[in-house]
C-alpha positions in Angstrom: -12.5 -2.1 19.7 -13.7 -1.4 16.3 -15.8 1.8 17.1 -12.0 2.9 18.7 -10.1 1.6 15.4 -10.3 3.3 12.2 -9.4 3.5 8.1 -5.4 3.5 9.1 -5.5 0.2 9.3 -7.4 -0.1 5.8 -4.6 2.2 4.8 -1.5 -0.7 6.3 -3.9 -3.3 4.7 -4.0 -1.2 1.4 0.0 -0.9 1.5 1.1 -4.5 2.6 -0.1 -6.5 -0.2 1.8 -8.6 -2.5 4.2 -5.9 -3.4 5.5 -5.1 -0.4 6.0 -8.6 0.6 8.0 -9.0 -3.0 10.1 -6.2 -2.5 11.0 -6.6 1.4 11.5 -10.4 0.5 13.9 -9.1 -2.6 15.7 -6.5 -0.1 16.3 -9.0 2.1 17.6 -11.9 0.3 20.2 -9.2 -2.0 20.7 -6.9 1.3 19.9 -8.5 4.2 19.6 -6.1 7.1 21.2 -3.0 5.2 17.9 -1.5 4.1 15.8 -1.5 7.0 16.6 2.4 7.2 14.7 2.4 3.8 11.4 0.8 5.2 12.1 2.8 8.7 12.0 5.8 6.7 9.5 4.8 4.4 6.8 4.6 7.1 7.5 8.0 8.8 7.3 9.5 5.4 3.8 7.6 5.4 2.7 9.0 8.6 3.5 12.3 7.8 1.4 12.2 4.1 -1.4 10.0 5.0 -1.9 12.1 8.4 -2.2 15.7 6.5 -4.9 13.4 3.8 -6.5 11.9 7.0 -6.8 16.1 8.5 -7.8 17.2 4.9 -10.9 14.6 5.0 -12.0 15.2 8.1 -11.9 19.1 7.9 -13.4 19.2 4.5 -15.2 16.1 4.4 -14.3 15.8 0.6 -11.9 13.5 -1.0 -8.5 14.2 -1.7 -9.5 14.7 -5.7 -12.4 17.2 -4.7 -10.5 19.6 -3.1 -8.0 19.6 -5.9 -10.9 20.3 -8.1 -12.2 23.3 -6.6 -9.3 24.7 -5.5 -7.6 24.8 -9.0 -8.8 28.1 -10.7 -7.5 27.5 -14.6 -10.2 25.2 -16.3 -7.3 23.4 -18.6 -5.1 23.1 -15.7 -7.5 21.5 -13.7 -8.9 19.2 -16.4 -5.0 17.6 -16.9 -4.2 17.3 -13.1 -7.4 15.0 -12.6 -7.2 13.1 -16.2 -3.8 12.3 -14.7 -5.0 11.5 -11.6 -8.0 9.7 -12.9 -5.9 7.8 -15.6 -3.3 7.4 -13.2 -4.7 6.0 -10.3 -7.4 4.1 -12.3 -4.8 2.0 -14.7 -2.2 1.7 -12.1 -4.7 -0.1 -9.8 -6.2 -2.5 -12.2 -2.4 -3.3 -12.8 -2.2 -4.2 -9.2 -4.8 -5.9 -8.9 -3.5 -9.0 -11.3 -0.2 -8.7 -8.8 -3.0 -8.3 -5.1 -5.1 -11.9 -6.6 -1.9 -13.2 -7.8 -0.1 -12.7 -4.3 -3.0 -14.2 -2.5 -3.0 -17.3 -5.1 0.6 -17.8 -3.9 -0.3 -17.6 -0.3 -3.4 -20.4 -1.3 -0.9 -22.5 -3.3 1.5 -22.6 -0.2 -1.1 -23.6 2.2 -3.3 -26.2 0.1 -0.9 -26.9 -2.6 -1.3 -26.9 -6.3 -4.0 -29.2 -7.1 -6.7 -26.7 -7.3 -4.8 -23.4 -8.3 -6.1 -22.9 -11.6 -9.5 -22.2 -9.7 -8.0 -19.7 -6.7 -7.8 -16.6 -9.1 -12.0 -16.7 -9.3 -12.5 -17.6 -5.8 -10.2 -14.8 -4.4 -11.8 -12.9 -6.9 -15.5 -14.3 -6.0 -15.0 -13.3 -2.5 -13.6 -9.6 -3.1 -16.6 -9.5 -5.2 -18.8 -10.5 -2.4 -17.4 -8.1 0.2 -17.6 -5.3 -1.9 -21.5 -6.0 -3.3 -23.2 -7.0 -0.4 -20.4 -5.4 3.0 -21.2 -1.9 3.8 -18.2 0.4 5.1 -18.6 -1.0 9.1 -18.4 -4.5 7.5 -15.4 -3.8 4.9 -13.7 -2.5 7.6 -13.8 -5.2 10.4 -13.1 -7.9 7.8 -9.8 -6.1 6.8 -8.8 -5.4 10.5 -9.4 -9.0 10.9 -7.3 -9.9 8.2 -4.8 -7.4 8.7 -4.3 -9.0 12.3 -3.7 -11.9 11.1 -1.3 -10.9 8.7 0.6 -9.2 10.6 0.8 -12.3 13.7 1.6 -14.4 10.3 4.6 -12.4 9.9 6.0 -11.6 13.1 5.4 -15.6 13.9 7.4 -16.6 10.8 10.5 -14.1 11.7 10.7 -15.1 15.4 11.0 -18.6 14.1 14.2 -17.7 11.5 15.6 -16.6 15.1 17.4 -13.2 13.7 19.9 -11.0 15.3 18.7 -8.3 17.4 22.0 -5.8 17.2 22.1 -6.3 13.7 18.1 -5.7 13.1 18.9 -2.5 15.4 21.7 -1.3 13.5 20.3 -1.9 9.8 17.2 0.2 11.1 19.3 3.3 12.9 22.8 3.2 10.8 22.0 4.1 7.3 24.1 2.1 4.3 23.6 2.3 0.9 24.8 -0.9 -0.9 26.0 -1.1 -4.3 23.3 -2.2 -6.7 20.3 -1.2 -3.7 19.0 1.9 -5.6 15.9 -0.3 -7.4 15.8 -1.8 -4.3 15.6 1.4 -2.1 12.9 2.7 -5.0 10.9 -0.4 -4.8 10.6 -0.1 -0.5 9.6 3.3 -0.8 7.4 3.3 -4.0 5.4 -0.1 -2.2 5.0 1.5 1.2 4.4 5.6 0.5 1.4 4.1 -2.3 -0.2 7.4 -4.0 -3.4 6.1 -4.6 -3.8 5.4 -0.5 -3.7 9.3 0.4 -7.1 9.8 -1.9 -8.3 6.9 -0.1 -7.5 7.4 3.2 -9.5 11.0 3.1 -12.4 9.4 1.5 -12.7 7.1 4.5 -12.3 9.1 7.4 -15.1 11.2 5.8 -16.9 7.9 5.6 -15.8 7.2 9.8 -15.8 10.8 11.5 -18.2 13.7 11.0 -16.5 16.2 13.4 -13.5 18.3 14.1 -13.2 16.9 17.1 -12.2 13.5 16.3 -9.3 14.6 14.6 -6.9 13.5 17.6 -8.5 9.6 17.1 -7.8 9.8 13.3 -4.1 11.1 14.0 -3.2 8.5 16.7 -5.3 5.8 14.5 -2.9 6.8 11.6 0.4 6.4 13.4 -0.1 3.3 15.1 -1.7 1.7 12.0 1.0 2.2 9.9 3.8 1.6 12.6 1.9 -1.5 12.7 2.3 -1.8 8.9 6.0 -0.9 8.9 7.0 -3.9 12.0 5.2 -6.3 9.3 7.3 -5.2 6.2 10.5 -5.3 8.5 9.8 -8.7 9.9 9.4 -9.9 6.2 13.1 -8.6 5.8 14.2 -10.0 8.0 13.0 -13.7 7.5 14.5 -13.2 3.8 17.7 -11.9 5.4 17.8 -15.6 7.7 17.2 -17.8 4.7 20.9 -19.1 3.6 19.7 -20.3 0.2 19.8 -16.7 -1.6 18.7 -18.4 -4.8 14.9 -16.5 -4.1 13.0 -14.4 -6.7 9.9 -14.0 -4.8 7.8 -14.8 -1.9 6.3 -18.1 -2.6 10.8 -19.2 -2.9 10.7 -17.8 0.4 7.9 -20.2 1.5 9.1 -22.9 -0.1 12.9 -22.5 1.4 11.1 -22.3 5.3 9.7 -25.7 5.0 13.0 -27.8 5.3 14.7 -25.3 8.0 12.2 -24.6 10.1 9.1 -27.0 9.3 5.9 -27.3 7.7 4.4 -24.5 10.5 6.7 -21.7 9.0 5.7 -22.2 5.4 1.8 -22.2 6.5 2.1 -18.6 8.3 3.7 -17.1 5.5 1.6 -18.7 3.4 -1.4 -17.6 5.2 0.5 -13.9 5.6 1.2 -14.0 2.1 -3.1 -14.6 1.3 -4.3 -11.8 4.0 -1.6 -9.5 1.8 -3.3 -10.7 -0.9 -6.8 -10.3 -0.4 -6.5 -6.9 1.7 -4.9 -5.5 -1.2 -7.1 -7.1 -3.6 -10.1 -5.1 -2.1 -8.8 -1.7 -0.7 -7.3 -1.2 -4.7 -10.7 -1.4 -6.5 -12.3 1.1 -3.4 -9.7 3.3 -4.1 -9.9 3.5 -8.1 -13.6 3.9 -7.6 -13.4 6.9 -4.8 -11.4 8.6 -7.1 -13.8 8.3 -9.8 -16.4 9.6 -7.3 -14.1 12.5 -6.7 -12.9 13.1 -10.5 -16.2 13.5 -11.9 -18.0 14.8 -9.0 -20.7 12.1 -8.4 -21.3 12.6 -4.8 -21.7 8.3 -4.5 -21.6 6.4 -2.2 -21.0 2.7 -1.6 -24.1 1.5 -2.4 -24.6 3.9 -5.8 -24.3 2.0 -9.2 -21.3 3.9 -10.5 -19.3 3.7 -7.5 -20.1 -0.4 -7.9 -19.2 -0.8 -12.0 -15.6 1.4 -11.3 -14.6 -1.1 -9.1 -16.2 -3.9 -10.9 -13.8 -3.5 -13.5 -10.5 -2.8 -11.6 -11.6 -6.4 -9.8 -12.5 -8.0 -12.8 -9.4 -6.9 -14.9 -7.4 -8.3 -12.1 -8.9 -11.7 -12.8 -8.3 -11.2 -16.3 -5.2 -10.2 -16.4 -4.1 -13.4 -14.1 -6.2 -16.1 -17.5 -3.1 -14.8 -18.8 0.4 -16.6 -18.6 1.7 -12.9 -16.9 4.0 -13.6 -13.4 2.6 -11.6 -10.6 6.1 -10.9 -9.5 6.7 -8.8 -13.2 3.5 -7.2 -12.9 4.2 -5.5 -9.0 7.7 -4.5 -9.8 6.1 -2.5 -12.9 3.6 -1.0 -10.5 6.0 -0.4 -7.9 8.5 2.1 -9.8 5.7 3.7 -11.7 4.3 4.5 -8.2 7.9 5.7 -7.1 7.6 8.7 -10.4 3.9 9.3 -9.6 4.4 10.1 -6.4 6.0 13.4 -6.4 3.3 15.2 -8.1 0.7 13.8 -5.5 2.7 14.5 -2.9 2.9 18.2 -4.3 -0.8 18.6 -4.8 -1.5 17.6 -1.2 0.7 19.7 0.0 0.2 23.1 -1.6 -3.8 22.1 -0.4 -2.6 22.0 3.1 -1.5 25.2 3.1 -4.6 26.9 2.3 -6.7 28.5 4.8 -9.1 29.1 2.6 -9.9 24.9 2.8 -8.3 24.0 6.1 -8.4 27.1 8.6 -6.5 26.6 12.0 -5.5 23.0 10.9 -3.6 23.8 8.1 0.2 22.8 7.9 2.6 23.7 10.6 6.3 24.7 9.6 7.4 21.8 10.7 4.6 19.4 8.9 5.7 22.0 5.7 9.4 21.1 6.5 8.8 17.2 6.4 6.5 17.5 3.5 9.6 19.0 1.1 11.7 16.9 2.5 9.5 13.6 1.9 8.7 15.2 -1.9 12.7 15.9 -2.4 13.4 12.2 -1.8 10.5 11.2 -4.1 12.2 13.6 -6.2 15.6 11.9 -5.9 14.9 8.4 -6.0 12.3 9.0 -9.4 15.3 10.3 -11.2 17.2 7.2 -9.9 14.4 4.9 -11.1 14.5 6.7 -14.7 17.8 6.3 -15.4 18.4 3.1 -13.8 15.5 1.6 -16.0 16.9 3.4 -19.0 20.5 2.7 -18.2 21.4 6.6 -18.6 24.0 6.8 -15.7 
């Protein structure tokens, strides 16, 4: 099974962390089923990105970052895309990572209760430590399909047992609406699901998994059914939010905490334990990708093992700690993280695909009209809902 299953699902694990489960839990509750076209379309703008970085990696078998690098001619030029990629990616996932421990402390706190939870910070942290220092990729990677399973069975458990409407799940997915007030909320589905710093790291790992050209088909079916797998999980969180009467919710531990007298002690312990695996995926896959960029920005040629791949995400994890010794709320720190995703996506999303478009790097598997077509289209929403963010932040219009 694991030899036929590969980084896509460190990619769902990467993008269903604490974040999503905030956001889905906050479209829910304010929405109910109205923005499940938002998450539907979230994930097949996923696909489409993370299945051109998956082609790029294996073709190449360079990160995202390298490719950028040598393919940008103008020395200045190429110095400011990959500061602001390094600089981006770098401070935006040390920012997460106080929201990924935080998430998983919640998840703790549901399941054992509160007694201890001044010491679950440094033991999630402890044991994303451990996995990174001693696990090798094979290992990294069965642990997080392993807690991605049972994640997503947490989930799925916990929204079967809110008994939701199948018609109206159905027609909140296929029949687009756009509620008043649901533009942060539409920004905050698509900036948590289509997460910038998983295309560098889904490239990085497939270079990592596959060595030939001829496993490309496995990495393109193991994309789309990871991340369909990843979408279902973020939907089913929806929809428990949507089934809770008592709309007075701010995050996902309310959410918890409003299953237990409805539907019993079992339904708070699966999202509780839902709401850790989030937690502690997350809180893993964001320091590997910070430090893969590093690898790629300044051209180290590391691998897992090497001392500066290990002190990059050292210090990603152990900010994350540090961050939570501080009286911040995780739930303030991921909606920062989220819209400042949403803006720095675009320009990614640009890079990538003027690099896919270049026979000079990708040959005969460079981008088809059609990927080109669905590549614009994805970056014109980015675009769109960027501006939105801007000016909804700023109150302009």
């Amino acid at each position: 099974m694991f030899k036929k299953i590969g980084p896509g699902v460190l990619v769902a694990a990467a993008f269903i962390g604490p974040g999503t489960v905030t956001a889905c839990t906050l479209a829910g509750v304010a929405f109910g089923y109205a923005l499940l076209w938002a998450m539907l379309l979230s994930v097949l703008a996923t696909i489409v990105l993370q299945e051109m970085s998956a082609r790029l990696g294996i073709i190449t078998q360079q990160g995202v970052a390298d490719v950028i690098k040598q393919e940008l001619r103008v020395p200045w030029i190429k110095h400011l895309v990959l500061g602001i990629i390094l600089v981006a990616i770098v401070i935006g996932n040390a920012a997460y990572e106080g929201g990924n421990i935080g998430g998983a402390t919640l998840g703790l706190e549901a399941i054992f209760g509160h007694e201890f939870s001044d010491y679950y910070p440094l033991i999630i942290g402890l044991c994303a430590f451990a996995l990174l220092y001693f696990g090798n990729y094979q290992t990294l990677e069965r642990v997080l399909i392993s807690l991605v399973i049972l994640m997503s069975l947490s989930f799925l458990v916990t929204a079967v047992i809110t008994g939701p409407d199948v018609m109206e799940i159905l027609k909140g997915m296929f029949v687009p609406t756009f509620p008043t007030e649901g533009t942060l909320a539409v920004i905050a589905l698509v900036g948590t699901t289509v997460v910038p710093y998983n295309l560098f790291l889904h490239a990085s790992l497939v270079s990592e998994k596959w060595k030939s050209k001829n496993d490309l088909g496995t990495a393109q079916r193991d994309t789309v059914w990871a991340i369909l797998l990843g979408g279902i999980v973020s939907m089913t969180i929806i929809i428990t939010a949507t089934n809770i009467p008592d709309k007075e919710i701010t995050d996902a531990m309310d959410l918890a905490r409003s299953l237990e007298p409805l539907y019993g002690d079992a339904a708070k312990y699966f999202m509780g334990i839902g709401l850790f695996a989030a937690g502690i995926t997350s809180a893993i896959t964001a320091p590997l990708a910070a430090a893969y960029v590093a690898n790629s920005c300044f051209g180290w040629k590391a691998n897992l093992r090497d001392k500066r791949f290990k002190t990059v995400w050292m210090i990603i994890l152990g900010l994350g700690v540090f961050f939570l010794s501080f009286d911040i709320k995780p739930i303030e720190v991921i909606k920062f993280a989220q819209v400042a995703n949403g803006i720095l996506l675009p320009v990614i999303a640009i890079l990538l695909l003027w690099i896919m478009n270049k026979s000079s790097v990708l040959g005969a598997h460079k981008n088809t009209r059609l990927q080109n077509i669905l590549g614009l289209g994805i970056i014109a929403l980015t675009l769109l809902l960027g501006v939105k963010s801007i000016t909804k932040v700023f109150g302009l219009f």
